[in-house]
C-alpha positions, 0 to 999 in steps of 0.5 A, a space after each residue: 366660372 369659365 368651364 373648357 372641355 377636352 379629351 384630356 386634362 394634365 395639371 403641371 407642364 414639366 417634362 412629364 406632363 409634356 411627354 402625356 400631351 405628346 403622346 395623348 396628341 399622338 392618339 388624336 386627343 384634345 388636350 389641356 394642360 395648366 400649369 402655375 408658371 408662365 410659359 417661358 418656364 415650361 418643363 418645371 424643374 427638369 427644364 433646370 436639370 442636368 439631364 443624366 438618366 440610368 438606363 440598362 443594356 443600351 449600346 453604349 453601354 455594350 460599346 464601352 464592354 459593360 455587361 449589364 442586364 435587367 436582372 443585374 439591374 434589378 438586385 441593385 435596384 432591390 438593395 438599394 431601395 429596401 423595399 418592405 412587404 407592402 411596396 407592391 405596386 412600387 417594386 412592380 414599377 422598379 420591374 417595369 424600369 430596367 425592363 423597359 428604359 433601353 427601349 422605352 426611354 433610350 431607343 425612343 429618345 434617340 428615335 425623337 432627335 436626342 443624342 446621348 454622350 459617348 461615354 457612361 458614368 459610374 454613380 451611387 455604387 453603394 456603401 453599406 448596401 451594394 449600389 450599381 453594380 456597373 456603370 448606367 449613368 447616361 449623359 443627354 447632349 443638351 441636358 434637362 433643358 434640351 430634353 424639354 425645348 425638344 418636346 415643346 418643339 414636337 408639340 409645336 409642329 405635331 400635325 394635331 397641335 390645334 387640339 392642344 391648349 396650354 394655360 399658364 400662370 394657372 394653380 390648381 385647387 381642387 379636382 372636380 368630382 362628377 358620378 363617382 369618377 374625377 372629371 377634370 380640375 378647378 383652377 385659379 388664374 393668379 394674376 387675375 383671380 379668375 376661377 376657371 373649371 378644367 373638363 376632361 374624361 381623364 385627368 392626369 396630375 403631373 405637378 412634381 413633388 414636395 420638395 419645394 415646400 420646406 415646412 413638408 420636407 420637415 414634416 416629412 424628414 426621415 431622420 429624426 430632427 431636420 436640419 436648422 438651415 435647408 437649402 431648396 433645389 426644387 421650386 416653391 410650386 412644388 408644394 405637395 398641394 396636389 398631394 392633399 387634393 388627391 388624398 382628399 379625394 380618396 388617392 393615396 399617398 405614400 413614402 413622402 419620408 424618401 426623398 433625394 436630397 443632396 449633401 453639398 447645396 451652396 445659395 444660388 448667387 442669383 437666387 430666383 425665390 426664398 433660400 434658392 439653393 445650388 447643388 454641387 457636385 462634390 470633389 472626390 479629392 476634397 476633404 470633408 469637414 465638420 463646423 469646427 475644421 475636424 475631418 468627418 469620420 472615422 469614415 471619410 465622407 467621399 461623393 459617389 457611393 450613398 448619396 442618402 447615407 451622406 445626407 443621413 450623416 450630415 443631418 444629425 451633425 451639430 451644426 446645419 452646414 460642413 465644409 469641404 477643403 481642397 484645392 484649385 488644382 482639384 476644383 479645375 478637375 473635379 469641381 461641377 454644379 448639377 443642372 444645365 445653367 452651369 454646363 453650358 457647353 454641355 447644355 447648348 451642344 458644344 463638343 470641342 468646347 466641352 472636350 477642351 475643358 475636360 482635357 484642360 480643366 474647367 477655370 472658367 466655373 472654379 473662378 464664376 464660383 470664386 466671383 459670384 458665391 461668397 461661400 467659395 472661398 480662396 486662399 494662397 495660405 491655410 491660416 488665411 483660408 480658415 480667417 475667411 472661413 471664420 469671417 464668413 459667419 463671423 465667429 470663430 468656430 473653425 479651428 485652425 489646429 482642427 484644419 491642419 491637423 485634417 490636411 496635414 495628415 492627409 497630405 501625410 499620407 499621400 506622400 508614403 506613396 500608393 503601396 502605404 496608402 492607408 486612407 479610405 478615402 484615398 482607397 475609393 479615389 483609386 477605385 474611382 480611377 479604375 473606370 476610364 470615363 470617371 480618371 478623366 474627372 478624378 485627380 491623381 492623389 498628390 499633397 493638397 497644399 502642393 498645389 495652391 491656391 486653396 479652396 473651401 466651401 462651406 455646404 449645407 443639404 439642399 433638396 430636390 426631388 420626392 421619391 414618394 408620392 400618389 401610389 399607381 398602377 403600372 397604367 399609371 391610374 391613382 389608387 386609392 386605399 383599397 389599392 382600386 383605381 379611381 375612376 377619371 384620375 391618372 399621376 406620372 411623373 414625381 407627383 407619382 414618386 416615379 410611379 407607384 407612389 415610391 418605385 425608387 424606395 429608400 434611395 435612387 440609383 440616380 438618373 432614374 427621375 427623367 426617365 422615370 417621368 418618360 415612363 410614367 407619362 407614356 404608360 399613362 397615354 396607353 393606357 387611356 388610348 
């Protein structure tokens, strides 16, 4: 068996794996980081990712007159989580959080050459439970995948870069236990079938979540029965099997159940593995139906608010899929897909581009859809968009008396005018309005089949990312189930569930994955310099 020797052994080679060698570089160590894929894929998923972070009292934030603190941070963050007596170590990460984001993430990107957009979203402001109390959702320039060119870049030219080695097309199987303490990992070179042995006085796991392994994300689903079709956002190495290595040598894990799956996944037209999935963001506008054409009710489904009470709701439908009606109108203003392969003029910087069309409408990805998916459907009449609804599956399920009643009624409404508007869906859409950098991507309400031609999109959950995971410390050391660190043996990242095996709970403020692989990772350095 080859043996290699380093200061510093990290397993997987995303974003938060990078920032840990980065900073690990820093300090003078050598390093080695495996990872399964090949090197034209380094940054794992959030080399895909569409790069929003929430973080809290950054001067952008303060520029646009949103008076956010810590403290504000945190009552959204407690209520939003629902934390039990027993996530100790989660709550302290959730604290660490919006102590440190602004400076530690925010600050610390700005001063590493990334630039942030000028404005700030206003994303899960809660439903049942309050959310974000004021907008924190931050917009890199070059999304998830200039985020990680960035740090593959650092790395390239830091001045200790020669301590570093990268091994590629390697899956980890196992840690390697020396004396009471994990002194690195064992390996196999897939292409190969090579058994190579990992050594190093600190190992850290940053391999991501489960999220890409369905038969775990079944196992694991928080509502009762999963649905028969799921669509996978994440990735088939992200497979929880560094999860099971860690647990057998005596870490933690915890909270596998949370997860941050999204309500409107489409198939990818170009689907890179099994059931490659697509997750869009869902138009505020649209109208959200079941299997049969009926508007989901009584209480309309509308992106925005609870993303997991979306997927709650739609997890125990008849059916495994719904479907969402609106119209080109709409979808120039407000349909998007996540991640940085559908945000071009965002991902690659462009400025007047991406302004153009924000200002004018983005045609340009309603009519990629409408080519490339046939799950984008278009129509110039109802009767003909519910025949292609129906031919798409080749049944008859979706009933057109069902789909004009829905529509009908809504435009209905619409056309009282706003002083007898009573819908709400129309009362969240004029909440949304409110906040200028949201009225730029929210339709004025108007009739819906005023405006052809008209669109539906059949949708099914996709998933993709773990908010459990190895439960931590605020060093970022694995525990294990006495709540003692374990010797040699580091998690960051989401393998980590953004640190102590679960800091988001329940549910995500969103944004807080990149950033919480930013603070994990540098913790982690710290702590072993």
């Amino acid at each position: 068996m080859a043996r290699h020797q380093s200061d510093i052994v990290i397993v997987g080679a995303g974003i938060a794996g990078l920032v840990a060698a980065h900073e690990c570089l820093e300090q003078g160590k050598t390093v080695t980081v495996i990872d399964r894929h090949s090197a034209e894929h380094v940054g794992g998923l959030a080399r895909t990712a569409f790069g929003g972070m929430a973080l809290v009292g950054t001067p952008i934030q303060k520029r646009m007159g949103i008076r956010d603190t810590p403290e504000l941070a945190l009552s959204d963050w407690l209520s939003f989580a629902e934390f039990s007596n027993r996530d100790t170590w989660p709550r302290r990460w959730a604290e660490a959080y919006v102590e440190q984001s602004a400076g530690r993430v925010f600050s610390w990107l700005r001063d590493k050459g990334m630039r942030f957009m000028p404005a700030v979203n206003w994303v899960e402001r809660g439903d049942y439970v309050p959310g974000n109390s004021v907008p924190r959702y931050h917009i890199m320039w070059g999304t998830g995948f200039g985020l990680v060119q960035r740090f593959v870049d650092l790395i390239a030219a830091h001045p200790n870069t020669g301590k570093l080695q990268f091994v590629f097309g390697c899956r980890a199987s196992d840690l390697v236990e020396d004396g009471g303490r994990i002194a690195g990992c064992r390996g196999t070179i897939e292409a190969t079938g090579e058994e190579h042995e990992f050594l190093g006085d600190q190992t850290i796991v940053a391999t991501g979540g489960i999220n890409g392994n369905m038969q775990k994300v079944r196992d694991n689903w928080y509502w009762g029965n999963p649905p028969a079709d799921i669509l996978n956002g994440s990735h088939p190495y992200c497979d929880g099997h560094m999860h099971d290595v860690v647990a057998a040598n005596g870490g933690t894990i915890t909270h596998l159940e949370n997860m941050w799956n999204y309500a409107a996944g489409i198939p990818h037209p170009q689907p890179q593995f099994e059931g490659h999935g697509l997750s869009l963001i869902p138009c505020k506008s649209a109208l959200w139906l079941d299997h049969t054409g009926k508007r989901i009710g009584p209480e309309p489904l509308i992106t925005g608010f609870d993303t997991n009470e979306m997927c709650r709701r739609l997890s125990e439908m008849e059916m495994p899929y719904s479907w969402q009606i609106l119209n080109w109108r709409i979808a120039a203003k407000e349909f998007a897909i996540s991640g940085a392969e559908h945000n071009p003029h965002i991902r690659d910087s462009r400025l007047f581009s991406f302004l153009k069309e924000t200002l004018l409408g983005n045609h340009r990805l309603v009519r990629q859809m409408q080519q490339e998916s046939d799950h984008f459907l278009v129509a110039e009449t109802l009767p003909e968009l519910v025949e292609k609804m129906n031919a798409l599956d080749g049944d008859e399920l979706v009933k057109f008396d069902n789909v004009a009643q829905a529509v009908n009624s809504f435009d209905a409404n619409i056309g009282r005018g706003p002083a007898q508007w009573n819908d709400d869906q129309l009362r969240r859409i004029v909440h949304a309005r409110a906040w200028r950098s949201d009225r730029i991507r929210t339709c004025k309400p108007k009739p819906m089949l005023d405006y052809g031609p008209l669109i539906a999109i059949k949708l099914r959950i996709v998933t993709r990312k773990s908010l459990g995971g190895i439960q931590t410390d605020l060093d970022s050391r694995a525990l294990d189930s006495s709540g003692n660190p374990i010797d040699g043996l580091y998690a960051i990242g989401e393998a980590a569930g953004f640190g102590g095996g679960g800091a988001s709970g329940r549910r995500s403020l969103e944004g807080t994955f990149l950033s919480g692989c930013i603070l994990t990772a540098r913790a982690a350095a710290d702590a072993i310099d």
